[in-house]
C-alpha positions in Angstrom: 119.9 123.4 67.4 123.3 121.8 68.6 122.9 120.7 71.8 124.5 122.6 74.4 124.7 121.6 78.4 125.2 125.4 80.8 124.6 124.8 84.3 121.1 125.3 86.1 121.1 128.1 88.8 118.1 125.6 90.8 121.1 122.9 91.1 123.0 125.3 93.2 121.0 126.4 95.6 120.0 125.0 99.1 117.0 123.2 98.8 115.3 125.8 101.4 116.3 128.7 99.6 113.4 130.8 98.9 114.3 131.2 95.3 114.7 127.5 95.0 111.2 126.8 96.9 109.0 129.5 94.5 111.2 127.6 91.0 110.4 124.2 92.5 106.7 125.4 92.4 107.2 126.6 88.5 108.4 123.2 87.3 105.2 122.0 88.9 103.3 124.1 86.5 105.6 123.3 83.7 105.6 119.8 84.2 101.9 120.2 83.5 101.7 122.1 80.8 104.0 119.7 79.0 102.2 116.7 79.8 105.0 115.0 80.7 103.2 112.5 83.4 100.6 111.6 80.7 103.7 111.0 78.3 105.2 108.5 81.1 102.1 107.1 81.5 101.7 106.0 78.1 105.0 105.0 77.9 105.0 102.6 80.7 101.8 101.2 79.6 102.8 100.6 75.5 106.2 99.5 76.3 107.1 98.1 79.6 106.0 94.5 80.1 105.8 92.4 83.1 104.7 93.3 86.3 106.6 96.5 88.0 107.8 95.7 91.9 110.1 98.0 92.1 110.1 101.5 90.5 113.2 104.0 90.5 112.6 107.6 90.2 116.0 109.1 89.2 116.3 112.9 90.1 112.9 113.0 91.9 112.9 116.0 93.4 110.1 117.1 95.2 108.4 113.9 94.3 105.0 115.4 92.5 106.1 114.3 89.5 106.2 110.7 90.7 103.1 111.5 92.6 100.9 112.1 89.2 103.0 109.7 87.1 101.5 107.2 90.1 97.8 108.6 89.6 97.9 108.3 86.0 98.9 104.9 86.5 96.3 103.9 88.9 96.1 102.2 91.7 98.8 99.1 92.6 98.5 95.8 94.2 101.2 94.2 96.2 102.5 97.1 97.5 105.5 97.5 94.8 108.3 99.9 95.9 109.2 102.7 94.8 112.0 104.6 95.2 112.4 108.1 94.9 116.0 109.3 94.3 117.8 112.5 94.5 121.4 114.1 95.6 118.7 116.3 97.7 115.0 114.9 97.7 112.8 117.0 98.8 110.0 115.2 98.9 107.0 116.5 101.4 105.0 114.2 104.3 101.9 115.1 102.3 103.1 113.5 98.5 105.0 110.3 100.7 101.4 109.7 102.2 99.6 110.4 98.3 101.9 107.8 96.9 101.4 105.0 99.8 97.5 105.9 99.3 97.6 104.5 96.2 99.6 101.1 96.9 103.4 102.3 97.0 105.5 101.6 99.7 108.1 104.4 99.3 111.6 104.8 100.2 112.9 108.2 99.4 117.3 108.2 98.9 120.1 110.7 98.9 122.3 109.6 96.9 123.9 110.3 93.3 122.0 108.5 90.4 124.7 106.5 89.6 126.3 105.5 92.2 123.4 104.4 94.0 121.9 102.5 90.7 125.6 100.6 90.4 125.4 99.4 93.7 122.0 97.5 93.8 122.2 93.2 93.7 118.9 93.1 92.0 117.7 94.7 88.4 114.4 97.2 89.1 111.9 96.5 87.0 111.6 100.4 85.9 113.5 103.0 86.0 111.5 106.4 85.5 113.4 110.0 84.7 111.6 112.8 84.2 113.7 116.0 83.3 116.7 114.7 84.5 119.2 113.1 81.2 119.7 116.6 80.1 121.8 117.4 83.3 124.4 115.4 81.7 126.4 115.2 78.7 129.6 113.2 77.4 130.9 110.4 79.2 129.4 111.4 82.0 125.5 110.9 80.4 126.6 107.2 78.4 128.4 105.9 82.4 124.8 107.0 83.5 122.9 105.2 81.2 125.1 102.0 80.9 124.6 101.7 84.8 121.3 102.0 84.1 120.9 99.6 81.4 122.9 97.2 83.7 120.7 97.5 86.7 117.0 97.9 85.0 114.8 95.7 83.3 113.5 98.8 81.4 114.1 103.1 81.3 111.3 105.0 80.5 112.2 109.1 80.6 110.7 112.0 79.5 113.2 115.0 78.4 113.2 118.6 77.2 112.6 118.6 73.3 115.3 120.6 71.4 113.7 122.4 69.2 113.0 126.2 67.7 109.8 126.1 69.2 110.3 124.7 72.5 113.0 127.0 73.0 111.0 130.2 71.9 108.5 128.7 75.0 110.8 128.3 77.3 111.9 131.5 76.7 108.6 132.7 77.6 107.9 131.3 81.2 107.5 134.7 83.2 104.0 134.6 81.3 102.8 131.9 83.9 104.3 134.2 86.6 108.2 131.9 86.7 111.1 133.8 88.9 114.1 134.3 87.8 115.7 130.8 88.3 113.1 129.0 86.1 113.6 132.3 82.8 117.2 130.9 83.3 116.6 127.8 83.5 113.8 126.8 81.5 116.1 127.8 77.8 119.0 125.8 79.2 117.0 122.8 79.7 115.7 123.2 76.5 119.2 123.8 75.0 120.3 120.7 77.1 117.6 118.6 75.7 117.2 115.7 72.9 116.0 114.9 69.9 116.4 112.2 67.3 117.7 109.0 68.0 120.4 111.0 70.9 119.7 108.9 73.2 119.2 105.2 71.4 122.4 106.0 70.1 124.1 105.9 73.5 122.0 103.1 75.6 123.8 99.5 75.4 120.1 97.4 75.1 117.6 97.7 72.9 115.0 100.9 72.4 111.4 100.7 71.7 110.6 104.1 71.5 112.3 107.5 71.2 111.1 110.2 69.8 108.5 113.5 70.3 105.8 113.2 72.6 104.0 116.1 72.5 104.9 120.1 71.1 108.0 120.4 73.8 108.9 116.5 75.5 111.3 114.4 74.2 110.6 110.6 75.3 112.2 107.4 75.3 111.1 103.6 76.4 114.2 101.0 76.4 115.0 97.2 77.6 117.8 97.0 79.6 120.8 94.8 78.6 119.5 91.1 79.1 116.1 92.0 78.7 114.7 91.0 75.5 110.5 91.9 76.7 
């Protein structure tokens, strides 16, 4: 499968949007059924060295992702920070309080990846993505990741796998009770997604991992540029 980037209909709406609440919810189920915080997890743990004091979470969202990569993780000493970042976070009081529970002190951004990631003085230790590369493509999708690689000591990201089968899933989502947002959306994400060495082939430092993680994730672990650990 080539891969092909359509817009998602959850990226228009207002975050309040009914339609956009009950999808929001459907990722959450996704998410779990693709393992994708035990896939960070790991991740994190084979490939990212030194200690973490600041972690980035780009395209957060509602922040339960971070929440359970955070749980799988453990909890943190030295109250690291994390940041959780989004053009619109909408990240609950009751995940914020989860995540400081277990060590984090939390600052959740509006802001676009990017820009916001250009504009820091200091490299974060980790940058985390979680379904979030695949909304880009092009030039747009190598200026992300060379800002990236610029300001990060390491990326670790989990992404849609492109594939027959995780396409003929996706296309099968209204099983698990999805609305119509996530039936469109769940096949262009897939469509949208990785495989190979896509990504390596675009990131400016050096990668330690890419490749399958699990029946439908995609993953990657890389060293940012100047970081050779």
């Amino acid at each position: 499968m080539r891969r092909h980037l359509v817009p998602e209909m959850l990226d228009d709406l207002p975050p309040d949007d009914p339609r956009a609440r009950a999808s929001r919810a459907d990722l959450r189920r996704i998410n779990g059924l693709m393992f994708n915080a035990r896939a960070m997890a790991t991740l994190i743990r084979a490939h990212v060295s030194g200690p973490v004091r600041e972690m980035v979470d780009l395209g957060c969202g509602d922040g339960v992702g971070a929440l359970r990569l955070a749980r799988r993780l453990g909890p943190v000493k030295d109250a690291p920070h994390l940041v959780l970042l989004d053009m619109q976070p909408v990240v609950s009081p009751e995940t914020q309080a989860a995540l400081v529970a277990l060590g984090w002190r939390v600052d959740i951004v509006a802001s676009d990846a990017e820009r916001w990631i250009a504009a820091q003085a200091e490299p974060a230790d980790l940058v985390v993505a979680n379904l979030f590369l695949h909304h880009f493509e092009g030039a747009a999708l190598k200026s992300l990741l060379d800002a990236t690689a610029a300001h990060a000591r390491h990326l670790v990201a989990t992404e849609p796998l492109r594939t027959r089968l995780s396409y003929a899933a996706s296309r099968m989502v209204g099983v698990i009770g999805a609305n119509p947002v996530t039936r469109h959306d769940a096949p262009a994400s897939v469509r949208a997604g990785f495989r190979d060495d896509e990504l390596s082939r675009l990131w400016p430092g050096r990668v330690k991992f890419e490749g399958r993680k699990g029946p439908f994730s995609h993953g990657i672990a890389a060293l940012g540029v100047g970081h050779d650990a």
